[in-house]
C-alpha positions as CSV (number, residue, x, y, z in Angstrom):
1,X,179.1,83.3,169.2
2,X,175.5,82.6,168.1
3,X,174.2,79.5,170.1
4,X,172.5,77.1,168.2
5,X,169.3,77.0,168.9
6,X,169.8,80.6,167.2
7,X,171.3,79.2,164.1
8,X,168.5,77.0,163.6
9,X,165.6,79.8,164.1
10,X,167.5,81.6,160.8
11,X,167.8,78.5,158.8
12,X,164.1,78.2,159.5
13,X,163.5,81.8,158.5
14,X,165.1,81.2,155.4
15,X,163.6,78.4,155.1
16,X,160.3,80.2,155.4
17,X,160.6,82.9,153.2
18,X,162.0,81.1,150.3
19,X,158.9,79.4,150.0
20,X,157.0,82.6,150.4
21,X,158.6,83.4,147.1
22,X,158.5,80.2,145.3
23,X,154.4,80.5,145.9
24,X,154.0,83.9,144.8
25,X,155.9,82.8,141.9
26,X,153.9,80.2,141.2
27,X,150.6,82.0,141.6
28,X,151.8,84.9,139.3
29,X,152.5,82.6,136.6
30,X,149.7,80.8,137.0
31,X,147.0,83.6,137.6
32,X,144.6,84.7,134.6
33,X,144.1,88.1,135.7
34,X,148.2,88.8,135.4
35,X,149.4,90.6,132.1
36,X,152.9,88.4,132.8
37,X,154.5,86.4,129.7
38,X,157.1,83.8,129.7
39,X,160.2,83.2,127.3
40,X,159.1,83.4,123.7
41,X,160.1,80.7,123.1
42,X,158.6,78.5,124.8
43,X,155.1,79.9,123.8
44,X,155.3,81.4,120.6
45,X,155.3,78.2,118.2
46,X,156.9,78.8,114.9
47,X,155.9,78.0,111.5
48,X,151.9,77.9,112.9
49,X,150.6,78.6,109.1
50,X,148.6,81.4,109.9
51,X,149.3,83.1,106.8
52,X,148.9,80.3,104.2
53,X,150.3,82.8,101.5
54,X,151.0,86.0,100.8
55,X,151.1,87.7,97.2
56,X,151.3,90.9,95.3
57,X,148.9,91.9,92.1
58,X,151.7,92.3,89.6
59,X,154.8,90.0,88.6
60,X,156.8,93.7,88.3
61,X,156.4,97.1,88.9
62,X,156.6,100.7,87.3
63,X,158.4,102.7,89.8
64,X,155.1,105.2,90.2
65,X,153.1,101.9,91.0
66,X,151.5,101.2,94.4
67,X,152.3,97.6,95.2
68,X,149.4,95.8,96.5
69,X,149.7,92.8,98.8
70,X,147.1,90.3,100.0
71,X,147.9,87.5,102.5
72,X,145.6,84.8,102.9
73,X,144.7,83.8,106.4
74,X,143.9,80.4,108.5
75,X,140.7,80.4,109.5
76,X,139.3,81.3,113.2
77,X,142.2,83.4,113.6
78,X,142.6,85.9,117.1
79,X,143.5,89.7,117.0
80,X,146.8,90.6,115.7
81,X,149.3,92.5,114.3
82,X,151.3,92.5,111.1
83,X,154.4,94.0,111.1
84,X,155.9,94.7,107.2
85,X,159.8,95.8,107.4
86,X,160.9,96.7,103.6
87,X,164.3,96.2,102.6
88,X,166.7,97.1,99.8
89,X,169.6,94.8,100.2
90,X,170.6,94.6,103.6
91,X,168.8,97.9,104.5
92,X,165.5,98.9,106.0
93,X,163.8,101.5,103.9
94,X,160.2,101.6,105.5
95,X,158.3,99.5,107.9
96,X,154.5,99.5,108.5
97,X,151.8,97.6,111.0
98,X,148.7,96.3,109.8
99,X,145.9,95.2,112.4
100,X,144.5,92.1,112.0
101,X,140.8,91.7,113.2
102,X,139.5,88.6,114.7
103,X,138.6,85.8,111.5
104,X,139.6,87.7,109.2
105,X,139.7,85.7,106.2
106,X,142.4,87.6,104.4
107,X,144.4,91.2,105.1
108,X,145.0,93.8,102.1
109,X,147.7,96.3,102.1
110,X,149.9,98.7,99.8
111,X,153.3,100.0,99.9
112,X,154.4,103.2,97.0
113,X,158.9,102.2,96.4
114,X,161.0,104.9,96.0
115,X,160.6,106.8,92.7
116,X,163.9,104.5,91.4
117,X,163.9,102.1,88.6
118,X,165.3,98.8,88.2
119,X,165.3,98.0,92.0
120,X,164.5,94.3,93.9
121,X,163.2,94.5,97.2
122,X,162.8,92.1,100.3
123,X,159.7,92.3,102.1
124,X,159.7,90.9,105.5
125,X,155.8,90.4,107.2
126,X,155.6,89.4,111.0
127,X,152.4,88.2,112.0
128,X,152.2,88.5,115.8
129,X,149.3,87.8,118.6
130,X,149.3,87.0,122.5
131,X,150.0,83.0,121.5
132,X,151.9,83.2,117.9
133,X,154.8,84.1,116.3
134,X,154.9,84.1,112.1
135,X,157.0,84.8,109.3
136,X,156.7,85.4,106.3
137,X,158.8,86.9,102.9
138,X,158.1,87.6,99.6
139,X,160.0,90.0,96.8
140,X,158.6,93.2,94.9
141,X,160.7,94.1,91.3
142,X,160.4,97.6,90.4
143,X,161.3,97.5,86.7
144,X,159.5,99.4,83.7
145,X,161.4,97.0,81.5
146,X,161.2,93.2,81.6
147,X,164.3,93.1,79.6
148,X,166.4,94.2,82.4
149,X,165.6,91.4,84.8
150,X,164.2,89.2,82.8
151,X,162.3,86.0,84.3
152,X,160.9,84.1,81.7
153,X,158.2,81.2,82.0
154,X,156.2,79.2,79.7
155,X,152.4,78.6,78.3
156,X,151.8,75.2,76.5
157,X,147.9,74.3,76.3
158,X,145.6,76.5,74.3
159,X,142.7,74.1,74.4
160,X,139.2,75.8,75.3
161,X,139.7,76.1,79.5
162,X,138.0,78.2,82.3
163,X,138.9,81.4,82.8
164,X,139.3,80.1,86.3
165,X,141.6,77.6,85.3
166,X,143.9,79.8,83.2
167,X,143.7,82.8,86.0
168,X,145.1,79.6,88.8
169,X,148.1,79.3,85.8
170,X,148.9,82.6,85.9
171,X,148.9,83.8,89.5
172,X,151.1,80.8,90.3
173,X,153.7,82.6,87.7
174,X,153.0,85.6,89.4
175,X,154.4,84.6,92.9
176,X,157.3,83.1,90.8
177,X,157.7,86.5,89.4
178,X,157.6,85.5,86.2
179,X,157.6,88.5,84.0
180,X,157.4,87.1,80.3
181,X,155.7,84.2,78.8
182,X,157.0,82.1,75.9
183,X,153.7,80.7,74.3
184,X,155.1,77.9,73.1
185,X,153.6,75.5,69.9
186,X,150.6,78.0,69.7
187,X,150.7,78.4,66.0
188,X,148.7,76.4,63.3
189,X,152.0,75.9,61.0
190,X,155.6,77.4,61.4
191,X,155.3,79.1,57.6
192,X,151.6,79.8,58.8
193,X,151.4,80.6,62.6
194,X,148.2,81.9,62.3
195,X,145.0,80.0,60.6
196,X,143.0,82.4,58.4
197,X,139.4,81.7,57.8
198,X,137.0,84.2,55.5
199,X,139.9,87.2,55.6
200,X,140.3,86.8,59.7
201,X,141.3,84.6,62.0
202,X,140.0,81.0,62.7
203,X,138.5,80.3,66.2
204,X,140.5,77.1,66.7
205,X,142.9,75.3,64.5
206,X,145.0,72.1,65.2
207,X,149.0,72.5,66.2
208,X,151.6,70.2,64.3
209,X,150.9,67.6,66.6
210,X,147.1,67.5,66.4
211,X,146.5,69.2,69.9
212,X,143.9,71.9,69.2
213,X,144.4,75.2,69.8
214,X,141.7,78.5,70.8
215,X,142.3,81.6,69.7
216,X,140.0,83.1,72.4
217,X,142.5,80.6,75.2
218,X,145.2,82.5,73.7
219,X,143.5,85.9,73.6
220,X,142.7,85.2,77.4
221,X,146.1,84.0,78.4
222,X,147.4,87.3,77.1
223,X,145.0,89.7,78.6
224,X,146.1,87.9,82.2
225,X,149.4,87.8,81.8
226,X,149.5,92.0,80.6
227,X,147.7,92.2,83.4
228,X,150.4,90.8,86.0
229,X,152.7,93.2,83.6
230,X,154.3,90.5,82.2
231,X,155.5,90.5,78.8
232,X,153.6,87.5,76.2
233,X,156.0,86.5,73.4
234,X,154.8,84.0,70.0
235,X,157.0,81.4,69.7
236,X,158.2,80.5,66.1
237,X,161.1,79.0,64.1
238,X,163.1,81.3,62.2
239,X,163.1,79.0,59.2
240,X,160.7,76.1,59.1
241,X,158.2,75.3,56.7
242,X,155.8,72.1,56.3
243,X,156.3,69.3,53.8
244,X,153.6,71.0,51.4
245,X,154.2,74.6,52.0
246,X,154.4,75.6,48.6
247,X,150.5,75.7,48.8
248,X,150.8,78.1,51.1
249,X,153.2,80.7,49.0
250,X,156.6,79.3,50.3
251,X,158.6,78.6,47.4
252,X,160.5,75.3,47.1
253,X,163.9,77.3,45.5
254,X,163.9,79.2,49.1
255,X,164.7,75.7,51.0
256,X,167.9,74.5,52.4
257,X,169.5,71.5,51.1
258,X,172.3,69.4,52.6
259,X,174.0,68.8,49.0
260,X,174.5,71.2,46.0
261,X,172.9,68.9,44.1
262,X,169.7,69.5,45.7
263,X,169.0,65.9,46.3
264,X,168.6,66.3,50.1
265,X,166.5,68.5,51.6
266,X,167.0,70.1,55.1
267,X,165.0,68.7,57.7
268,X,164.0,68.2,61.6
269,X,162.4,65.1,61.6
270,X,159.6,64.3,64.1
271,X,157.1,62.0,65.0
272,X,154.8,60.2,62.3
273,X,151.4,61.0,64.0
274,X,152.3,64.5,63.6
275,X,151.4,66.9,60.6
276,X,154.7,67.0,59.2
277,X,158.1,67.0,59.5
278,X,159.9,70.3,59.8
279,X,161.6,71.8,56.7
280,X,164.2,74.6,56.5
281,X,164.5,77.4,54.5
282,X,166.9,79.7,54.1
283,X,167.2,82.7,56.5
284,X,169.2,84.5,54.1
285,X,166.8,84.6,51.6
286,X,165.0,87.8,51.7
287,X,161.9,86.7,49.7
288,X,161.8,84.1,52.6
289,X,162.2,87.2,54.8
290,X,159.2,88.9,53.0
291,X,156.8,86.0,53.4
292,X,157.4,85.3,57.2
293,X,158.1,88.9,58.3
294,X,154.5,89.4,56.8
295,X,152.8,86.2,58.5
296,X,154.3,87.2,62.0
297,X,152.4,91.0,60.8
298,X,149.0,89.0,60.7
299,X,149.8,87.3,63.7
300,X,150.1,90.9,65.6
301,X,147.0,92.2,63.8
302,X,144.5,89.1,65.8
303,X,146.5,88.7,68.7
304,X,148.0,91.3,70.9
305,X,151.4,89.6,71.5
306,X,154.5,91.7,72.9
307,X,157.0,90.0,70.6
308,X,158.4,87.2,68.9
309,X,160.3,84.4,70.4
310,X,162.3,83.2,67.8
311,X,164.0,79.5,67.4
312,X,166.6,77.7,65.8
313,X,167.7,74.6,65.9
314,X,171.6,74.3,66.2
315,X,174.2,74.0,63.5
316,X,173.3,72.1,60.6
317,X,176.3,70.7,59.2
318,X,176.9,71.4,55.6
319,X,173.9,73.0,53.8
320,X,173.5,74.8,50.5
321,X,170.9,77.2,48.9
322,X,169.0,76.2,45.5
323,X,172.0,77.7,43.4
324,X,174.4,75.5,45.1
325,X,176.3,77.6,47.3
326,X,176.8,77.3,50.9
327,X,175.2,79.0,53.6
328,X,176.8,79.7,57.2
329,X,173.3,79.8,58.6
330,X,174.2,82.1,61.8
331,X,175.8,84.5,60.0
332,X,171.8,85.3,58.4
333,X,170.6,86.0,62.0
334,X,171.7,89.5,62.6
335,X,170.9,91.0,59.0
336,X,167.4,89.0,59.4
337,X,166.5,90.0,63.2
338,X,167.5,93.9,62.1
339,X,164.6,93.6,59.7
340,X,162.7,91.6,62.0
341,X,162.9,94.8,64.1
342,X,163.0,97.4,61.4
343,X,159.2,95.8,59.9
344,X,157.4,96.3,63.8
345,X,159.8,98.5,66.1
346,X,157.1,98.2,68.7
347,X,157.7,94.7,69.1
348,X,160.2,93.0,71.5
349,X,162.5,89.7,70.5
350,X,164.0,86.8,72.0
351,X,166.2,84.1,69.7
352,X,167.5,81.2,71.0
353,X,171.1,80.3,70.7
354,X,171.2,76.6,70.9
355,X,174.2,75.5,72.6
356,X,175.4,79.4,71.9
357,X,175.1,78.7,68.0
358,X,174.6,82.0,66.7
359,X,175.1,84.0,69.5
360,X,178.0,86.1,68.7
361,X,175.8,87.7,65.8
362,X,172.4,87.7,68.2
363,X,174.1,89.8,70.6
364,X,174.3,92.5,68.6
365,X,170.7,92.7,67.3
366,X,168.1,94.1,69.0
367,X,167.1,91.6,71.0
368,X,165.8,92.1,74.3
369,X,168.6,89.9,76.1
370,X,169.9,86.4,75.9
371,X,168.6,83.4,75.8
372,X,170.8,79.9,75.3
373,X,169.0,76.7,75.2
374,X,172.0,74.0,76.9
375,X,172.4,70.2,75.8
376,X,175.3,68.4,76.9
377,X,177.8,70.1,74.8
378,X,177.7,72.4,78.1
379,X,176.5,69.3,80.6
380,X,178.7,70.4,83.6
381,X,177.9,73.2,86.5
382,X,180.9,74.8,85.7
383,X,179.4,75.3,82.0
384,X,176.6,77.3,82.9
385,X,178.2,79.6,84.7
386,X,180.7,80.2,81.6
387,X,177.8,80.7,79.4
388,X,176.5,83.3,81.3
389,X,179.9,85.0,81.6
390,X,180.4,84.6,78.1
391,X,177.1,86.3,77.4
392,X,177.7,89.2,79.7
393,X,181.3,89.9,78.1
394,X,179.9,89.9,74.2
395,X,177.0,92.4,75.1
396,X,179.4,94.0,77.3
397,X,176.8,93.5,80.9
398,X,174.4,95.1,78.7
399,X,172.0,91.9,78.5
400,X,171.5,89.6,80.6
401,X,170.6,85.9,80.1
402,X,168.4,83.2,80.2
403,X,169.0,79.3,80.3
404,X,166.4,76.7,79.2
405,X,167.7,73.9,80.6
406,X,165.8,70.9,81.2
407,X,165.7,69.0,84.2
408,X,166.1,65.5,85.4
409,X,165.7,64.7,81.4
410,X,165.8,60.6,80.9
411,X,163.8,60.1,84.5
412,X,161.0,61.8,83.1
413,X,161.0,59.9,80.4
414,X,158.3,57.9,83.1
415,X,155.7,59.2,85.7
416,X,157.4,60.6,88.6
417,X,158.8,63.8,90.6
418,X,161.5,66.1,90.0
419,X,164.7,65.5,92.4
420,X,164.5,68.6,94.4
421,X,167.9,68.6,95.6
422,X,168.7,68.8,91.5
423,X,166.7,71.8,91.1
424,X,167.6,73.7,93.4
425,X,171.4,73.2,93.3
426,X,171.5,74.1,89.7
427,X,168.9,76.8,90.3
428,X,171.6,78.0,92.9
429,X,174.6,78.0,89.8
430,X,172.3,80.0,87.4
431,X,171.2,82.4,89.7
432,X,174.2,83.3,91.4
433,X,176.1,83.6,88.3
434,X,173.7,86.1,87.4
435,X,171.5,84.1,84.7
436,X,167.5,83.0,85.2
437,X,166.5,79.5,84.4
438,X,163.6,78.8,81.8
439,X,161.4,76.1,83.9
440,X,158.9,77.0,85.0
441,X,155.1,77.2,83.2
442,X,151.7,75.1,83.9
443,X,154.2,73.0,85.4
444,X,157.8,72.3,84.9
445,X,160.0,71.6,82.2
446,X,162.2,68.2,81.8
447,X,161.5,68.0,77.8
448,X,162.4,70.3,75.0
449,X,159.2,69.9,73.6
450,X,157.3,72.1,76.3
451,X,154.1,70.0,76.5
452,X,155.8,67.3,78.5
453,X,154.2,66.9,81.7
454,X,155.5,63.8,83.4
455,X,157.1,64.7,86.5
456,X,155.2,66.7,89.0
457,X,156.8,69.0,91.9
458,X,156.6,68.2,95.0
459,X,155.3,70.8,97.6
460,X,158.6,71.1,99.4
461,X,160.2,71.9,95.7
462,X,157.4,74.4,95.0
463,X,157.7,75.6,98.6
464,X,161.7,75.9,98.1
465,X,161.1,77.7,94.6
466,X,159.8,80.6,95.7
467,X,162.0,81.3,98.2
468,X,164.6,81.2,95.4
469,X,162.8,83.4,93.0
470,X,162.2,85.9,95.8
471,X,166.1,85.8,96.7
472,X,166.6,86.3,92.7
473,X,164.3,89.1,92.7
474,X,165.1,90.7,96.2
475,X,169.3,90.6,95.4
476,X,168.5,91.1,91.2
477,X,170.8,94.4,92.0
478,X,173.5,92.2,93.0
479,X,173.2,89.3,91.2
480,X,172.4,90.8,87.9
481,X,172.6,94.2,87.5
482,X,175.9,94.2,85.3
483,X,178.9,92.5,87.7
484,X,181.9,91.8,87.1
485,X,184.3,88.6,87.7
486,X,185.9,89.6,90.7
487,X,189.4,87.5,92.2
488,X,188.8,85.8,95.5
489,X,191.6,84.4,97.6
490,X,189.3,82.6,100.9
491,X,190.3,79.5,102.9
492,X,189.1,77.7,106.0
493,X,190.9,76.3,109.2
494,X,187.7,73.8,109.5
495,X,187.0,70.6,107.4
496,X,186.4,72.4,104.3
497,X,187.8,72.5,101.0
498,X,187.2,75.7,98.8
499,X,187.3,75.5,95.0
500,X,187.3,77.9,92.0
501,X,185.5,75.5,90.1
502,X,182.7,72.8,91.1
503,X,184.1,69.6,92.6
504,X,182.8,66.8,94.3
505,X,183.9,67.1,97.9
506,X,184.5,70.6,97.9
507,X,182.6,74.1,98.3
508,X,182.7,76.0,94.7
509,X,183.8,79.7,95.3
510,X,184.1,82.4,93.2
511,X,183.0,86.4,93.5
512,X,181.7,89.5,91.2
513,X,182.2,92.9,91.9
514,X,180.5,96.1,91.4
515,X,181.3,100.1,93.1
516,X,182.3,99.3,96.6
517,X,180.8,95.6,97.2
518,X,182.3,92.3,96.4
519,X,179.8,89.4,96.2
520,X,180.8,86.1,97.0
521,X,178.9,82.8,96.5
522,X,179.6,79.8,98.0
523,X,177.8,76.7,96.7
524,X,177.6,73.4,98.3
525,X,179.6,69.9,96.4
526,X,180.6,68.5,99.3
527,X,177.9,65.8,99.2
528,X,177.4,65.8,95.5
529,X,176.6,63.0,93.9
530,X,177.2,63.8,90.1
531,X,178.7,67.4,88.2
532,X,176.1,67.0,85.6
533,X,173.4,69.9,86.1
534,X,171.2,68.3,84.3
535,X,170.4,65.2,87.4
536,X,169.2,63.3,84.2
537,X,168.6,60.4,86.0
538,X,167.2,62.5,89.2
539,X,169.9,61.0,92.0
540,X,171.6,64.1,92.7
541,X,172.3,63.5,96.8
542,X,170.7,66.3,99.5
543,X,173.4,68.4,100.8
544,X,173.9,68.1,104.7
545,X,173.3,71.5,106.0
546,X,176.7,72.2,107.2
547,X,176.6,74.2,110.6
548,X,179.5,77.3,111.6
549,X,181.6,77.5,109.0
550,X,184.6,79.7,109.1
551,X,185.9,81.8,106.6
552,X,189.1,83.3,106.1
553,X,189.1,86.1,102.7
554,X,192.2,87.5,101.6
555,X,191.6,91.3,101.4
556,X,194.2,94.3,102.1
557,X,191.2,97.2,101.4
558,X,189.8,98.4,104.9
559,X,185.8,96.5,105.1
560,X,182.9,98.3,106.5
561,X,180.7,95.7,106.9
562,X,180.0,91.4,105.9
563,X,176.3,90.4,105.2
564,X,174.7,87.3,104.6
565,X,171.8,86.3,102.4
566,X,170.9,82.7,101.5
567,X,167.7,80.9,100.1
568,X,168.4,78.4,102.9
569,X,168.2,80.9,105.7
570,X,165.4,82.8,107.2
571,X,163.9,83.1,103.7
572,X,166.6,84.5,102.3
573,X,167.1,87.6,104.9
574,X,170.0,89.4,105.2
575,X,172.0,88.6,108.2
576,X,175.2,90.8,109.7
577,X,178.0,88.7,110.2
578,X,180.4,89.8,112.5
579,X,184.2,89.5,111.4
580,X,187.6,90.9,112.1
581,X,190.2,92.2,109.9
582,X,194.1,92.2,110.3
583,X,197.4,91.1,108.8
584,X,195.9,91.3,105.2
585,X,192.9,88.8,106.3
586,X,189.2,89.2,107.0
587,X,187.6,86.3,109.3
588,X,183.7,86.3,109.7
589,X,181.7,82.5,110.0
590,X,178.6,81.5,107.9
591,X,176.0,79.7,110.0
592,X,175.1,77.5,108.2
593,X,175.5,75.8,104.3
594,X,172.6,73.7,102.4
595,X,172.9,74.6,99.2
596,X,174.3,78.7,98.6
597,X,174.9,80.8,100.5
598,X,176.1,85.0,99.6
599,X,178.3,87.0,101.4
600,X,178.6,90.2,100.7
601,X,181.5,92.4,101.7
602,X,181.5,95.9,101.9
603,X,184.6,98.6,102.1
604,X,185.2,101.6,103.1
């Protein structure tokens, strides 16, 4: 047996030695002179805004373009290192390292796709140094034609500005991705878009409600936006004149009437400070056809506009031609946009189907794709998504849609801010039921009448924006690159309630379908304060973000792999979700749910 005056001279050894190590611990950590790091976490700080933006040159790609990125840097910035992993989907494709020097002001770099067409990419950029961690996404569309993926914006003010001013307009856009442009109230009159002065074009010229308008503003406006590669389109009615158009050549017989007495005549009326109210003529009449198929000619001959956004305004009730006799008005769109196309085949076109008026004969013209203007016969979530459905079954997934749908409409009525929780939710229905949403221009829309400039975004709600129009861009090939309505059978053993249609309380569910992946969205009710996307009167509640959510999908079909992608999550990354698969069930958890959140599943 050991005595104890022996047991004590080992507790004192122990003693000894353990603070031996506990100072050359110390020391090590604390030296200068020793390459040792601690935990990441603890020293990397996230979210340090060293990159205060990064952007490419082009709103869209041609798939033998080189892609050219610039971020914008903090100043009195260290050495470091960007690392740029490219994805398709859920894969890597390429990855790349930039060096950063020290203050660099701003880094350049390119990137050449893959020699494919009609692709979205993810592009994730790491910065890293000694004492910072950063992260950064943004998307890259490689499509020749805007048609395919179209993501359409707006231009309102043509009053003489700086070329500084309109250039800040249009890169904004460009990190939105938008890749067409509605000039909206440009032209001098509806039966006149263009004002003519000694055989050419005026300089400037007033719109119908007195705002003036530049020609050289609009010439400018075009010549950025082609070169950003997006795609600039006139806006006009299809059939509105001014009170005294017969001046101008429109003959009175070509008018529409609302008896067959011709005691009525067709109107939209508008404000009494403007030039006049808005008369309609008849689309049917091909001497009507003549006139404005030749104005729109003159238009194209001063201006180099892409196309033609053409509008409508609705049904009309009852209305009659100078003879008498009825006229269905929407039956006169496809005969009339055929022409349209016929007289300038070089030139693209957009109608609008106002509240889907007209839209079973637009979708077999020669539009570029769809475009629905929504009022409150379609006032609920539920009725965007089936307008988009609708859409892609009569142009059987050939063309794809867009919604102008105006947000937060009697609040902005006043001076104020949009409700972001409002945008982003309904955002999250249009997008993941394949559609884009018509919002966004010098600022954003509430109003019909595009000038309207009330309500201001926040920088949160811009911030949140473009993490959703990169997820629409990056996922385009899932989201809309012709799905189809696919069943889904998915519960929960947690609190949640899954719907096939939106409900207050609940998570709305459904899924599309395309070769060997089924997509399925899940977007957020459970806090929901009202079903009307519209957030009128901007109260639509935030959504808690809802933490490990489990998710149990009925599927029989042998699964290769579950992904994630959200707007709400790491930018919109892809994420592998682990699950398991047995007795006719697949169970994999989401980690969180704000707002939307896809999962895609992938067999065998």
């Amino acid at each position: 047996m050991l005595s104890k005056k022996k047991y004590l001279l080992i507790f004192l050894s122990i003693i000894f030695l353990l603070l031996i190590i506990i100072g050359l611990t110390t020391y090590s950590n604390s030296s200068p002179n020793q390459d040792h790091k601690e935990d990441s976490s603890e020293i990397i700080p996230k979210h340090s805004n060293i990159i205060k933006t990064i952007s490419t040159d082009k709103a869209a790609y041609h798939y033998d373009d080189t892609v050219k990125f610039n971020a914008q840097l903090k100043k009195g910035l260290t050495e470091g290192i960007l690392t740029i992993t490219y994805y398709h989907l859920d894969n890597v494709i390429s990855k790349l390292e930039v060096k950063v020097a020290e203050n660099s002001k701003e880094v350049h770099w390119e990137w050449q796709p893959p020699k494919e067409d009609f692709k979205g990419y993810f592009v994730h950029v790491q910065y890293t140094s000694d004492s910072i961690q950063e992260d950064h996404t943004i998307a890259v569309d490689v499509s020749s034609d805007w048609s395919q993926f179209p993501r359409y914006g707006f231009l309102s003010n043509f009053q003489d500005q700086s070329m500084e001013k309109m250039d800040s307009v249009i890169s904004q856009l460009n990190r939105y991705h938008i890749n067409g442009l509605q000039f909206y109230d440009w032209h001098f009159k509806h039966h006149q878009p263009l004002k003519v002065e000694n055989n050419g074009a005026a300089a400037n010229w007033e719109d119908i409600a007195n705002r003036p308008i530049y020609l050289e503003t609009i010439k400018n406006y075009i010549q950025l936006a082609h070169d950003r590669n997006m795609t600039t389109m006139a806006y006009n009615l299809l059939y509105g004149a001014f009170s005294e158009a017969e001046k101008d050549g429109v003959n009175k017989e070509w008018r529409l009437f609302k008896d067959q007495q011709k005691n009525e005549h067709d109107y939209h009326p508008l404000p009494d400070e403007w030039k006049s109210d808005v008369f309609l003529v008849n689309p049917g009449n091909s001497d009507w056809q003549n006139y404005l198929i030749d104005q729109q000619k003159r238009v194209y001959e001063a201006l180099p506009f892409d196309g033609w956004h053409i509008d409508q305004l609705g049904p009309r009730g009852e209305v009659y031609d100078f003879d008498g006799n009825q006229v269905a008005i929407d039956e006169t769109f496809l005969p009339f946009l055929q022409r349209i196309k016929n007289e300038a085949q070089d030139k693209r076109i957009v109608m609008n189907a106002v509240n889907q008026y007209g839209q079973k004969q637009i979708v077999s013209s020669p539009i570029d794709f769809l475009y629905t203007e929504v009022w409150d016969h379609f006032k609920y979530y539920g009725d965007l998504k089936q307008i988009i459905d609708e859409n892609n079954s009569d142009s059987k997934g050939t063309k794809n849609t867009v919604l102008a749908a105006y947000m937060n409409y009697e609040s902005s009525n006043q001076i104020g801010e949009f409700n972001t929780p409002g945008i982003l939710l309904a955002n999250s229905v249009i997008f993941a039921s394949g559609g884009a949403h018509l919002e966004l221009g010098e600022h954003m829309l509430s109003k019909e009448y595009f000038p309207h400039n009330n309500f201001k975004m926040d920088q949160s709600l811009q911030s949140s924006l473009i993490t959703y129009y990169d997820f629409l861009v990056a996922y385009e090939n899932l989201l809309r690159d012709n799905m189809h309505e696919a069943s889904l059978a998915v519960h929960s053993p947690d609190w949640v309630l899954f719907s096939s249609q939106p409900e207050q309380g609940k998570v709305w569910s459904f899924a599309k379908q395309k070769a060997n992946k089924k997509v399925i969205h899940f977007i957020n009710f459970v806090d929901a304060t009202t079903l009307e996307w519209r957030d009128t009167n901007a109260s639509q509640a935030q959504p808690q973000d809802r933490q490990k959510l489990t998710v149990e999908l009925e599927e029989t079909k042998a699964i290769k792999k579950v992904w994630l992608a959200s707007p709400d999550i790491e930018n919109g990354l892809p994420n592998s979700l682990t699950f398991k698969q047995e007795n006719g069930k697949v169970t994999f958890t989401l980690p969180s749910l704000k707002y939307w959140d896809m999962v895609v599943v992938e067999y065998e």
